[in-house]
C-alpha atoms as a printed R data frame, in Angstrom:
    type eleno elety resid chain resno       x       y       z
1   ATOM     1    CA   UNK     A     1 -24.579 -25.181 -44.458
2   ATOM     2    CA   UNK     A     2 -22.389 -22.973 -42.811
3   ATOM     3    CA   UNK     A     3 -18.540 -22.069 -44.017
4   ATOM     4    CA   UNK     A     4 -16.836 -21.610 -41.174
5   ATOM     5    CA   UNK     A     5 -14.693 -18.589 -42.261
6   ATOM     6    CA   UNK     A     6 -15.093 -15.699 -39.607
7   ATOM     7    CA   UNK     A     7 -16.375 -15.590 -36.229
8   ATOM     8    CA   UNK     A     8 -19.879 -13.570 -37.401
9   ATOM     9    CA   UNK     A     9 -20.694 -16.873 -39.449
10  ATOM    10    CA   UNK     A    10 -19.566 -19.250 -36.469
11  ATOM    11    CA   UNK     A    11 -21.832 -17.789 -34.016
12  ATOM    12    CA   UNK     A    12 -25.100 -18.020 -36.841
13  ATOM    13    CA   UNK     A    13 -24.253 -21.545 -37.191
14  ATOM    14    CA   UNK     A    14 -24.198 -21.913 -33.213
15  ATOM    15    CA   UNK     A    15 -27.545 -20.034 -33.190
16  ATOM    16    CA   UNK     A    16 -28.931 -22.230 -36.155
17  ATOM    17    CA   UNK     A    17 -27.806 -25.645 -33.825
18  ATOM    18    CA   UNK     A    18 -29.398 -23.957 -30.539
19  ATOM    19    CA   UNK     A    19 -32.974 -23.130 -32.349
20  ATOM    20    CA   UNK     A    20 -32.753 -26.760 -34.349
21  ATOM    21    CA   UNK     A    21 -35.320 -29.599 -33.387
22  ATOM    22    CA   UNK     A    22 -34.450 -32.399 -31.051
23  ATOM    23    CA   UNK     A    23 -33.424 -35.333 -33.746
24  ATOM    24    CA   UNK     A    24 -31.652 -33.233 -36.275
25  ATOM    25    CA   UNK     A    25 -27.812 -34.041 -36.733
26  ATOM    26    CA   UNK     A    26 -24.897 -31.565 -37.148
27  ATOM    27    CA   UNK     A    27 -21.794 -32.702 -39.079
28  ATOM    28    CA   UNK     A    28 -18.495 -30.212 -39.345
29  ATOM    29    CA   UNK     A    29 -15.894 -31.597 -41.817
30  ATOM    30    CA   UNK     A    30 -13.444 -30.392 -43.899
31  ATOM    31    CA   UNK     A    31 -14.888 -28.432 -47.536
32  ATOM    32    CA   UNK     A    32 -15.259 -30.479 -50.192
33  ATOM    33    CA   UNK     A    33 -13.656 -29.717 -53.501
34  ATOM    34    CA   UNK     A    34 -16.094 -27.700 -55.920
35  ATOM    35    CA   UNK     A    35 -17.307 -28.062 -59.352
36  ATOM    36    CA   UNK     A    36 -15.262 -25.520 -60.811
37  ATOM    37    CA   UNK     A    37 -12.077 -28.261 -59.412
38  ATOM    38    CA   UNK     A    38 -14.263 -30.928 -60.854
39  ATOM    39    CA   UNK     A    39 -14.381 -29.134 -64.511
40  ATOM    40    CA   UNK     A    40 -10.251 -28.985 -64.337
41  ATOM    41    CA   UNK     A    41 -10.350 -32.441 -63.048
42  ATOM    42    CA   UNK     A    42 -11.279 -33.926 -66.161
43  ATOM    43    CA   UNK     A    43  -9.608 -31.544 -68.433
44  ATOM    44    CA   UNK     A    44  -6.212 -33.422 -66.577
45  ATOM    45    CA   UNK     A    45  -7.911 -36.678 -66.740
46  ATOM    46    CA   UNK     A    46  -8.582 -35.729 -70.788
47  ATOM    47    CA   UNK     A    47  -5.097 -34.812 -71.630
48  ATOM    48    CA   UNK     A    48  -3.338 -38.035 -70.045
49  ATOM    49    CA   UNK     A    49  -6.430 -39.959 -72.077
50  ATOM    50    CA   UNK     A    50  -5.269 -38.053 -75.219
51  ATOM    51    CA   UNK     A    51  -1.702 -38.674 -75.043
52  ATOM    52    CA   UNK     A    52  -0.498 -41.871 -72.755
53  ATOM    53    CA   UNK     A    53  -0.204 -45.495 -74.039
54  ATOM    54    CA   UNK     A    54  -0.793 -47.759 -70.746
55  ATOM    55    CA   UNK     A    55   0.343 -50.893 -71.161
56  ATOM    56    CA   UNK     A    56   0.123 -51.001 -75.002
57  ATOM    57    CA   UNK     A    57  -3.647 -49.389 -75.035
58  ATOM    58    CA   UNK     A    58  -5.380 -45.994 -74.484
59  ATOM    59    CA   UNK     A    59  -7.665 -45.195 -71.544
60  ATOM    60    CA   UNK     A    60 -11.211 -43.078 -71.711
61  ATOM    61    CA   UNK     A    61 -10.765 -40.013 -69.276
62  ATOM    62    CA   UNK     A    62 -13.715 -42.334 -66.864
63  ATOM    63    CA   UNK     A    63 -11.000 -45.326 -66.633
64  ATOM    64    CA   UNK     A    64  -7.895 -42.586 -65.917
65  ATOM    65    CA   UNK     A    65  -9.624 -41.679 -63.057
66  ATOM    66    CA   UNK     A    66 -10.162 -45.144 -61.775
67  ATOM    67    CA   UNK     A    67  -6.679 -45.818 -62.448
68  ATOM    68    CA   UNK     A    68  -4.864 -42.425 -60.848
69  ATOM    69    CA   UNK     A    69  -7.479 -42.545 -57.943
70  ATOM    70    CA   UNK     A    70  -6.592 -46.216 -57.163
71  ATOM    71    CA   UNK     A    71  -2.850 -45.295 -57.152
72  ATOM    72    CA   UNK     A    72  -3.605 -42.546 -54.344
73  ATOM    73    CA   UNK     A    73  -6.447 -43.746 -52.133
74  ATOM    74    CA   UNK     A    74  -5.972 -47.681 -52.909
75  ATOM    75    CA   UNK     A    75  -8.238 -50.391 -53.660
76  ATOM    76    CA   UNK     A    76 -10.580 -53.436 -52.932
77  ATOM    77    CA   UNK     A    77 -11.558 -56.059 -55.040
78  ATOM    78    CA   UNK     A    78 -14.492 -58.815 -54.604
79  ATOM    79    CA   UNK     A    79 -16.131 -61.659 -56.383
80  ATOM    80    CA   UNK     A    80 -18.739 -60.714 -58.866
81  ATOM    81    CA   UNK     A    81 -21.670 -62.641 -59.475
82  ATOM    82    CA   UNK     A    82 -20.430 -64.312 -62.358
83  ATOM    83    CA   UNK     A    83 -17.256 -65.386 -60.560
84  ATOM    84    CA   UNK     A    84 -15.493 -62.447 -62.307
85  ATOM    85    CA   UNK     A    85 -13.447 -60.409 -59.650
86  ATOM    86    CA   UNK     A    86 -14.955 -56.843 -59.561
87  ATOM    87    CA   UNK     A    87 -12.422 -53.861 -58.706
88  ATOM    88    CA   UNK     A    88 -13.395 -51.657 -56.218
89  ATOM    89    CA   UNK     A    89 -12.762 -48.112 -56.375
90  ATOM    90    CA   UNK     A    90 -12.977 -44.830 -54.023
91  ATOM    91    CA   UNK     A    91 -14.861 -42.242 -54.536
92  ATOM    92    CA   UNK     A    92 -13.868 -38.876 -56.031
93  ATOM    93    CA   UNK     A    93 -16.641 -37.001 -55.173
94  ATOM    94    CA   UNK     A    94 -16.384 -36.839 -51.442
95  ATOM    95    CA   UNK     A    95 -12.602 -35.783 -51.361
96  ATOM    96    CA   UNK     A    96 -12.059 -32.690 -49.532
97  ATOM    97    CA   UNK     A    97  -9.813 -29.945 -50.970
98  ATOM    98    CA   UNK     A    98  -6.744 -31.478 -49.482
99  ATOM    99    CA   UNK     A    99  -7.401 -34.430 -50.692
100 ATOM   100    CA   UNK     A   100  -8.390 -33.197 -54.220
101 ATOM   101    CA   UNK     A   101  -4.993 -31.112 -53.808
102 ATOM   102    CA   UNK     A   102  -3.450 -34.673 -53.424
103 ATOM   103    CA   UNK     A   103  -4.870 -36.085 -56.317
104 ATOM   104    CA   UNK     A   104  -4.064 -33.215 -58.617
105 ATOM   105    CA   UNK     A   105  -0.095 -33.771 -57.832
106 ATOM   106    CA   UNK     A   106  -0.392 -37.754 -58.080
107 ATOM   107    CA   UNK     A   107  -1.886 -36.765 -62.236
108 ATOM   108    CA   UNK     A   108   0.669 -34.184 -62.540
109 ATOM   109    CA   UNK     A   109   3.317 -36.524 -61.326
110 ATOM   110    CA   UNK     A   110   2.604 -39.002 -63.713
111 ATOM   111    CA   UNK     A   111   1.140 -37.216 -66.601
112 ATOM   112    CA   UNK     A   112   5.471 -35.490 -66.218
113 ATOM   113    CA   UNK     A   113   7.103 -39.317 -66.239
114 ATOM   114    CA   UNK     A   114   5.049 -39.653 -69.678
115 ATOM   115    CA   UNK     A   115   5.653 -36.312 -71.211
116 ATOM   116    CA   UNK     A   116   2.243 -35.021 -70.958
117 ATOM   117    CA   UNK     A   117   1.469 -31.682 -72.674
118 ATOM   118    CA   UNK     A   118  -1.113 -29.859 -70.428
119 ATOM   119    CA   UNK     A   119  -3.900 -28.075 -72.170
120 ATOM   120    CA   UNK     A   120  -4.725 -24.506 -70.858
121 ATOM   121    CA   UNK     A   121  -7.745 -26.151 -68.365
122 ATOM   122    CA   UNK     A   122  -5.367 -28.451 -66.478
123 ATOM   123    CA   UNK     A   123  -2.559 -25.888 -65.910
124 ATOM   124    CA   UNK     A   124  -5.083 -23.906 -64.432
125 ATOM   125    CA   UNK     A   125  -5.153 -26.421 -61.717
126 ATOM   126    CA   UNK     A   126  -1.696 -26.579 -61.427
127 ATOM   127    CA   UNK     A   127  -1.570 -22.822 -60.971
128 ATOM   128    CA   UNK     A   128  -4.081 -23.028 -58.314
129 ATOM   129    CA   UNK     A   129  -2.817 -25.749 -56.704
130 ATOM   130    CA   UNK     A   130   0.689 -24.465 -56.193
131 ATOM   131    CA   UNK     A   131  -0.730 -20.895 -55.239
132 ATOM   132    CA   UNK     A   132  -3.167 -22.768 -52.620
């Protein structure tokens, strides 16, 4: 894996595609957000948990996250095998920064309209999200 971040490290990835094998694949995309952002992710996800009645009942951090993510990226919903109808989300784990950078103002956003009090972890966030 090669972070394309000066031109030293894009010719060594150019070398590393000219010496591969025939049959090997080469995908560029955008970074993906780190666990360090994951860590602070859930620290946000904790404090709306902790402090925000949604419609008349409290969320685990796991369902905030299903809920916040579904307000950015959407959703789709099928039948379940028991004729229940099964929501289903996107993933979180394959957002790239900007994405991630997306998310982070959708929670702050919301966690403000409910008077949130940020703990230490998910100002962090904020900080580095505004300074990004």
């Amino acid at each position: 894996m090669f972070f394309l971040r000066t031109d030293l490290i894009r010719r060594n990835a150019c070398s590393a595609v000219m010496q591969a094998p025939d049959g090997y694949v080469v995908e560029i995309k955008p970074e993906t957000r780190n666990l360090e952002m994951n860590k602070k992710l859930w620290a946000m996800l904790t404090d709306v948990s902790g402090q925000v009645d949604w419609y008349g009942r409290r969320y685990k951090p796991e369902d905030w996250k299903h809920i916040l993510t579904a307000g950015l990226k959407g959703y789709e919903t099928a039948p379940g095998i028991n004729g229940e109808m099964v929501v289903l989300g996107k993933s979180t784990s394959k957002m790239n920064k900007r994405e991630f950078s997306d998310l982070v103002e959708l929670i702050y956003a919301f966690g403000a309209e409910r008077n949130v009090v940020w703990s230490e972890k998910a100002l962090d966030v904020f900080e580095e999200h505004i300074n990004a």
